[in-house]
N, C-alpha and C positions, 0 to 999 in steps of 0.2 A: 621295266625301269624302276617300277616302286620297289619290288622285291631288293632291288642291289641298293635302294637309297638305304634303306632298314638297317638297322643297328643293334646288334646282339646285345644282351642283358648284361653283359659285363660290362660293354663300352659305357652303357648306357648308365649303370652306377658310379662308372670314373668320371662323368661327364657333369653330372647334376653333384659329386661330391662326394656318395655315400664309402667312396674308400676310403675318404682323407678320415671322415667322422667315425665311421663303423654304421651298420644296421642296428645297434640296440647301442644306448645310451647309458653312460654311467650313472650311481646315484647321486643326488646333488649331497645326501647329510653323508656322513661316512659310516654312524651309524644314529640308533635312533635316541641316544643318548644324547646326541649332540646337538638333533634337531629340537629334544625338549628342553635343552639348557638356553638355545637361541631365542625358543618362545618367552621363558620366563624370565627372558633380558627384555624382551619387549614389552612385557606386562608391568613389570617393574619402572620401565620409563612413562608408558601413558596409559598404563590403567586398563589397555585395552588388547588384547590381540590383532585386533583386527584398525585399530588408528594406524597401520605401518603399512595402509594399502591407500589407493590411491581411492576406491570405492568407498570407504567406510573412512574418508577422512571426517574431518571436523565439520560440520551441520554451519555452524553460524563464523562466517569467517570476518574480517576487521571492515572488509568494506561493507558486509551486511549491516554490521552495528554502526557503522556511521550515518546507512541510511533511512536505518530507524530512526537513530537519534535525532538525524534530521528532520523527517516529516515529524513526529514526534512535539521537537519546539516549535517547529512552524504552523499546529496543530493548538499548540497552547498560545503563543503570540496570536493566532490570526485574528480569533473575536475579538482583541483590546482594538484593531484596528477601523476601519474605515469600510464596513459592508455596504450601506445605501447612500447615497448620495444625489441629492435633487437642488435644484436651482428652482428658486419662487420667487414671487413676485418682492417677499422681504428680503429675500438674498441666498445664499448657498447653505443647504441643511444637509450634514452628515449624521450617519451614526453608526455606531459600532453592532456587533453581535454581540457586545453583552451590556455596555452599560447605555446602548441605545435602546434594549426593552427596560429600563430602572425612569428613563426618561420619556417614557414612550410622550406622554403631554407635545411633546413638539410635534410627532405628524401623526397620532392617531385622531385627527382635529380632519385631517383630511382623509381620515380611513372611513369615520364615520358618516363624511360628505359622500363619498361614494358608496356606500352601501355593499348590500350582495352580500355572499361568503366566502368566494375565491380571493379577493386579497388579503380581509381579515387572517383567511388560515393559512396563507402563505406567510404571511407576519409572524404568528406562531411556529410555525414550522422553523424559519428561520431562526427563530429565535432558538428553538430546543436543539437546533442544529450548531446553535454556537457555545452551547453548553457543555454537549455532549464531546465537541471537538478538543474544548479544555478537558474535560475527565478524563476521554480515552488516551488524549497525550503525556497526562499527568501516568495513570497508570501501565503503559507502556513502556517509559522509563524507569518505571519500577520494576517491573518485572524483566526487563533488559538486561538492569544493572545488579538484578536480585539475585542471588548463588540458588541454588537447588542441589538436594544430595546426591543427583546421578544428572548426565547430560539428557538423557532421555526426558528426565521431570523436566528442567529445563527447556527442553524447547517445547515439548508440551503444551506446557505453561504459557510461554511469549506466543504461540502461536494461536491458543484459544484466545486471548485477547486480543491480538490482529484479527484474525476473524469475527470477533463482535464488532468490528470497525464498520461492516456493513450494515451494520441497523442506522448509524446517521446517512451513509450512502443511499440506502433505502429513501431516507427523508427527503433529501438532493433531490433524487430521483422523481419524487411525491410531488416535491416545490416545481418540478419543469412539467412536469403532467397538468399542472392548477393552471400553470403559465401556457400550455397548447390547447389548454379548455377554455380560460379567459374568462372574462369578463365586460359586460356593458356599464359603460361610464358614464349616467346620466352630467351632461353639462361639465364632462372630466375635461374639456378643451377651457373652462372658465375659471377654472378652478385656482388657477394663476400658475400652476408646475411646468415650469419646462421641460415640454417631451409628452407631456401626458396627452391623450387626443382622446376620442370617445369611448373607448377600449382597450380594455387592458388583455396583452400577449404575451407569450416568452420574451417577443422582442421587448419592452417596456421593462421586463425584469431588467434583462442582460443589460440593456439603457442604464437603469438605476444602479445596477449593484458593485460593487467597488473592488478592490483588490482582496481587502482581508476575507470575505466571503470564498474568491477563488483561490486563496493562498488554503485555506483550513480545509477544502475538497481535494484539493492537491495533494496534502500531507495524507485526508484519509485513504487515497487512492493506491498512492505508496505502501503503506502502511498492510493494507486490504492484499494488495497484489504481492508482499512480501511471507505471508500468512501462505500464500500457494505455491511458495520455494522452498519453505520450510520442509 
């Protein structure tokens, strides 16, 4: 019964096609004249031989640069805004990542009440972490919108400074480490802060800390993870 199903070699070429096509394929150039007159119509439009494939297109495309751009401002805005934020016994004290260490006078009054090292350096930390958020966004944007003599320089370039994005990540990272090691708060329940108890945790950060802190982690994260598409 299988022998008589079986199908001789020629049926079997009419079946799948290969009579309509032929076994051997014409050339696509006609000759190779032609094929290098096509390349250097392509070289001529974009520089490249190889931008007219779908592999070797363009590196940085429009929505990439918008969502630099974006983390980027929201990188440079975050420090002007609203990082720590506490309710006391005299009323609601905010302050910024950057001109809340110019003012430090308003709660380093109660950094000193509490003692230790782990909030002191998380203060700092914070602080160099709202710095460095303006810098890297400022130079990001430059180097975004900067030309370079070949695309290769180019993205180079914007990608070695996304990748230094991780050194304030690093910091982040540094600031929650302080925060799951903590601190004892002698008499930190009298102190008049609302929220504060006798110890300080991640949780008492996350309590305190305000938008513009996690808008400017945001942007570096973006920013960081854009640097590994590159």
């Amino acid at each position: 019964m299988t022998e008589q199903n079986q199908i001789s070699e020629e049926e079997r070429y009419k079946y799948i096609g290969f009579e309509t096509f032929g076994r051997k394929t014409r050339p696509f150039w006609r000759d190779e004249e032609e094929r290098e007159s096509y390349v250097e119509g392509i070289k001529k439009q974009l520089g490249s031989v190889f931008r007219n494939s779908v592999v070797y297109s363009e590196v940085m495309g429009l929505s990439d640069r918008i969502a630099i751009t974006i983390a980027s401002l929201v990188m440079i805005v975050a420090p002007f805004l609203v990082w720590m934020k506490v309710d006391t016994l005299y009323g609601t004290a905010s302050f910024s990542g950057i001109t809340g260490f110019l003012n430090m006078e308003g709660f380093w009054f109660y950094v000193e009440m509490i003692g230790g090292s782990v909030i002191p350096l998380t203060v700092y930390l914070t602080t160099v972490l709202a710095y460095l958020s303006v810098l890297f966004g400022v130079l990001t944007l430059v180097f975004l919108f900067l030309k370079a003599r070949t695309q290769e320089n180019y993205i180079r370039r914007l990608k070695s400074v996304l990748r230094l994005q991780a050194i304030p990540f690093i910091i982040f990272l540094a600031i929650i480490v302080l925060g799951l090691i903590g601190q004892r708060i002698p008499f930190g329940s009298h102190l008049g802060v609302d929220g504060l108890s006798a110890s300080y945790s991640i949780v008492t950060f996350i309590q305190f800390s305000s938008i513009g802190f996690w808008l400017a982690i945001f942007g570096l994260i973006m920013n960081f993870n854009k640097s590994k598409e590159l």
